[in-house]
N, C-alpha and C positions, 0 to 999 in steps of 0.2 A: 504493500500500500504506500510505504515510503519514496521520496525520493524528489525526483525530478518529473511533474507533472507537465504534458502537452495544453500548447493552449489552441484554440480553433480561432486563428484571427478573421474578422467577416467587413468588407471593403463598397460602400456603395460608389464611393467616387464623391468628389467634393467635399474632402474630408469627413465624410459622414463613417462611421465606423463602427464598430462592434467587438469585443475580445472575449469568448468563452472559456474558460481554466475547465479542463476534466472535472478536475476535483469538483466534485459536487453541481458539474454542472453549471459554475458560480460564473455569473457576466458579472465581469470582472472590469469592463470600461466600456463604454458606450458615449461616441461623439457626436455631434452636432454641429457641423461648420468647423471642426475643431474644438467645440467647447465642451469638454465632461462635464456629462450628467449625472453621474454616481461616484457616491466618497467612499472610500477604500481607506478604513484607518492605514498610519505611516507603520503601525506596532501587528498590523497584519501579518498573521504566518504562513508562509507558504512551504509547508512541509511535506503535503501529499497524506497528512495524517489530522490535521486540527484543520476546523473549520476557518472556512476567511472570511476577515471581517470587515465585511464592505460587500458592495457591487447590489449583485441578489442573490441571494444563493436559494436551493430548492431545498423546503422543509416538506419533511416525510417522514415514516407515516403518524406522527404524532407533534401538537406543538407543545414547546412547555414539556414538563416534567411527565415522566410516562406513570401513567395510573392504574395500568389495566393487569394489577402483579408483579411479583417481585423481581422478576427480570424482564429486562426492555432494552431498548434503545436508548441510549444517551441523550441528553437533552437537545429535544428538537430536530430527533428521530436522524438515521444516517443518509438520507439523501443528501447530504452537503457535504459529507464527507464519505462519501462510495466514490470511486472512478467510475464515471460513467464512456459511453461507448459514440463514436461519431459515427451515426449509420447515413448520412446521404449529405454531399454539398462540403460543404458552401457553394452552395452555384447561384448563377445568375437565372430569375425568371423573364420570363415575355415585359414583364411591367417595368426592370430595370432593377426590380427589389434583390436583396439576395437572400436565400434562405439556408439553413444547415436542421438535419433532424438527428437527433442523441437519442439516447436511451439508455436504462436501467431495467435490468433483473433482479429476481433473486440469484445467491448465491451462497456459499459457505458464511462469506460475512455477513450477509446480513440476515441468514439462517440460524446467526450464534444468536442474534436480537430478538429476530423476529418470524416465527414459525408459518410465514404462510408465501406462497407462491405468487408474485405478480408480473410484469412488466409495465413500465412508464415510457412513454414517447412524450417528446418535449422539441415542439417546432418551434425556432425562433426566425421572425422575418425583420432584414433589418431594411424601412423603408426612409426618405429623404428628411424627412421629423419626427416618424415614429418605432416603436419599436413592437414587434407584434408577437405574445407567448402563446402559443398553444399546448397543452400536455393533456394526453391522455393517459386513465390506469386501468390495465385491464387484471383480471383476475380469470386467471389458464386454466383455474381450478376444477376440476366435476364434481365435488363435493361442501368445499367448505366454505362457507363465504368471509370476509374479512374487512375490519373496520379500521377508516385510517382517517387523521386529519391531512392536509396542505394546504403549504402558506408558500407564493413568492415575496421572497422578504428581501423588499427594493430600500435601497440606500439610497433617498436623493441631496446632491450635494445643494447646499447653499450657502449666501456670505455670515446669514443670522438666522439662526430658527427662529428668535423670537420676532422674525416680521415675518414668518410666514402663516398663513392662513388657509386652512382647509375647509372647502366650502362641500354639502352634499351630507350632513351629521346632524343637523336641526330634528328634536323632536326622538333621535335614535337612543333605544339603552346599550348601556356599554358595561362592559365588568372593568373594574380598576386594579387590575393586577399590582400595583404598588400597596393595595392592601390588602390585608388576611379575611376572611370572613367566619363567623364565628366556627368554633369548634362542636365536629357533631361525636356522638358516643365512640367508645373505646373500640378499634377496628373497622372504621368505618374510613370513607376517601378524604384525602384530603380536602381540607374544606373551597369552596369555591368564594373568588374573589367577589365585592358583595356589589351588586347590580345598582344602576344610577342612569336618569334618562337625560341626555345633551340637551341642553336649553339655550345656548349659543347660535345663533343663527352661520357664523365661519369660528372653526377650534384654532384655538392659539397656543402653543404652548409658553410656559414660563416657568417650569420645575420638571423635576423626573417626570416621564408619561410612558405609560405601556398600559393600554385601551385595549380592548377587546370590543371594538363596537358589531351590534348583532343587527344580522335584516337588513344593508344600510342599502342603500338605491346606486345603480351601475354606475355611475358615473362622480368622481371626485372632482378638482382644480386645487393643487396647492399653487400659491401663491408666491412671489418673490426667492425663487429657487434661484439657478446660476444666472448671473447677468441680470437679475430682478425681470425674469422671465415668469410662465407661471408651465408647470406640466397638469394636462391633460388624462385623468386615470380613468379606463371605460373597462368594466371587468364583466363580462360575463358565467353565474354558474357558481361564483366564486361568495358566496352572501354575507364574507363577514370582513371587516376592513382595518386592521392593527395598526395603530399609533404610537411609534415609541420612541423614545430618547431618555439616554441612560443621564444624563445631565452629570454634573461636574462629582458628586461624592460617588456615586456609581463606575464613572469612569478612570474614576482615581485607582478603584478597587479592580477595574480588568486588564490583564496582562496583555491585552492584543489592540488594546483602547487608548489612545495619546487620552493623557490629561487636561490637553487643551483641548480637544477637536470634539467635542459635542457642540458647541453653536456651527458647526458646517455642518453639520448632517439632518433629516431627518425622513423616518422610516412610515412612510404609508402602503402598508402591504394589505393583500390583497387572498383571503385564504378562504376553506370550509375548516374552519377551528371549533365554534362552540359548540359543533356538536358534529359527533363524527359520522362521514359517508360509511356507509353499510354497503358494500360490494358483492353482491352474488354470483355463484358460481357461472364463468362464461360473460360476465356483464364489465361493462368498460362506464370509469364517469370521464365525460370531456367539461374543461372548463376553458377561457383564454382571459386573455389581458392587452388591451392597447394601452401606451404610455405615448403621449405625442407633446414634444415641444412645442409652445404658442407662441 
């Protein structure tokens, strides 16, 4: 698993650009005219073994700490950190776009986690302002069916989190993963963070955030990203929309995390987290993602 990971670089011309790392699949830079859209802490590791921290990397099959028994996958499951496989491309299409298709199995590794058989195909299209996810998960199985979350969990860079603004969250409940929810009896799950409805008409941040917002409607705008530009988030399939930023005492505490660099960043992703897809035997879920520069 160590070592020296391949990266898939993907080129529209006019400096528009794309960089996929194996490792988990993680886009790992993604340009616009030349300008990056996605922040890649400096303290990132690229071992071919720890996740990276930045870009997007693909969360599977679980977000958050795994609940379902005492052995599991590591936090925020090992799609991000599995070598995944480049099955087609990068090539150019009729429309000038270019496309590349990856893919994940199981395997021995992730058979030590995770006891059930699948594959993921994961199409990325890289167009003149936008960036287009498609993944499917099918389940090969003739018997058992299998429950997973996914989240693509997007890094977008900015000069200040706190002038940016997310609009598309008015009226939504969220869990607030920054805090505990009570404690239930002796063997029972860990308690879940305790639910709260957005009454904000655009979210701001100004302290730690890691939201869990549930139900939210397809389409996001954060505001004042690279170049006080705003990105365009259109998600299909995907129902629930994570907000986070580790802010300055959090960050102090991650080993893969500059100290300084949480006001360049912040994380609106785009997952089926609060409650996990149920996969039957033979059945595939698709979901996608447009990201587009405005």
């Amino acid at each position: 698993m160590a070592g020296h990971v391949p990266v898939v670089p993907m080129d529209r011309g006019n400096n528009t650009t794309c960089t996929i790392n194996l490792h988990g699949a993680t886009i790992v830079s993604w340009r616009v005219n030349n300008q990056e859209q996605l922040f890649v802490s400096k303290k990132s590791v690229f071992d071919g073994r720890k996740p990276i921290r930045g870009g997007i990397p693909f969360i599977f099959p679980q977000f958050g700490q795994w609940n379902y028994g005492t052995n599991g996958p590591p936090y925020n499951g090992f799609g991000r950190i599995s070598r995944w496989q480049l099955d087609k491309g990068p090539e150019r299409l009729p429309s000038g776009d270019i496309e590349a298709i990856f893919s994940l199995c199981d395997s021995d590794f992730t058979f030590s986690m995770w006891q059930h058989h699948f594959r993921i195909s994961y199409r990325i299209i890289l167009r003149e302002k936008e960036l287009h996810l498609n993944i499917g998960v099918y389940n090969p199985s003739k018997e058992s069916p299998f429950d997973f979350n996914v989240l693509l969990h997007s890094y977008f860079k900015c000069p200040d989190v706190r002038r940016c603004q997310v609009t598309g969250l008015n009226g939504v409940t969220f869990l607030d993963r920054t805090r505990q929810g009570p404690e239930g009896p002796p063997g029972s799950p860990p308690p879940q963070p305790p639910a709260y409805q957005e009454c904000r008409e655009v979210v701001t941040l100004a302290e730690e955030t890691d939201r869990v917002y549930i139900n939210t409607p397809h389409e996001h705008i954060v505001t004042n990203v690279v170049s006080g530009r705003k990105m365009r988030i259109q998600k299909y399939n995907f129902p629930d929309t994570v907000i986070w930023n580790p802010w300055d005492q959090k960050a102090k505490a991650m080993a893969d995390f500059g100290d300084d660099e949480h006001p360049n960043m912040i994380c609106v992703n785009a997952g089926h987290v609060s409650t996990p897809v149920t996969l039957m035997p033979g059945q595939a879920f698709e979901a996608s993602l447009i990201l587009q520069v405005m």
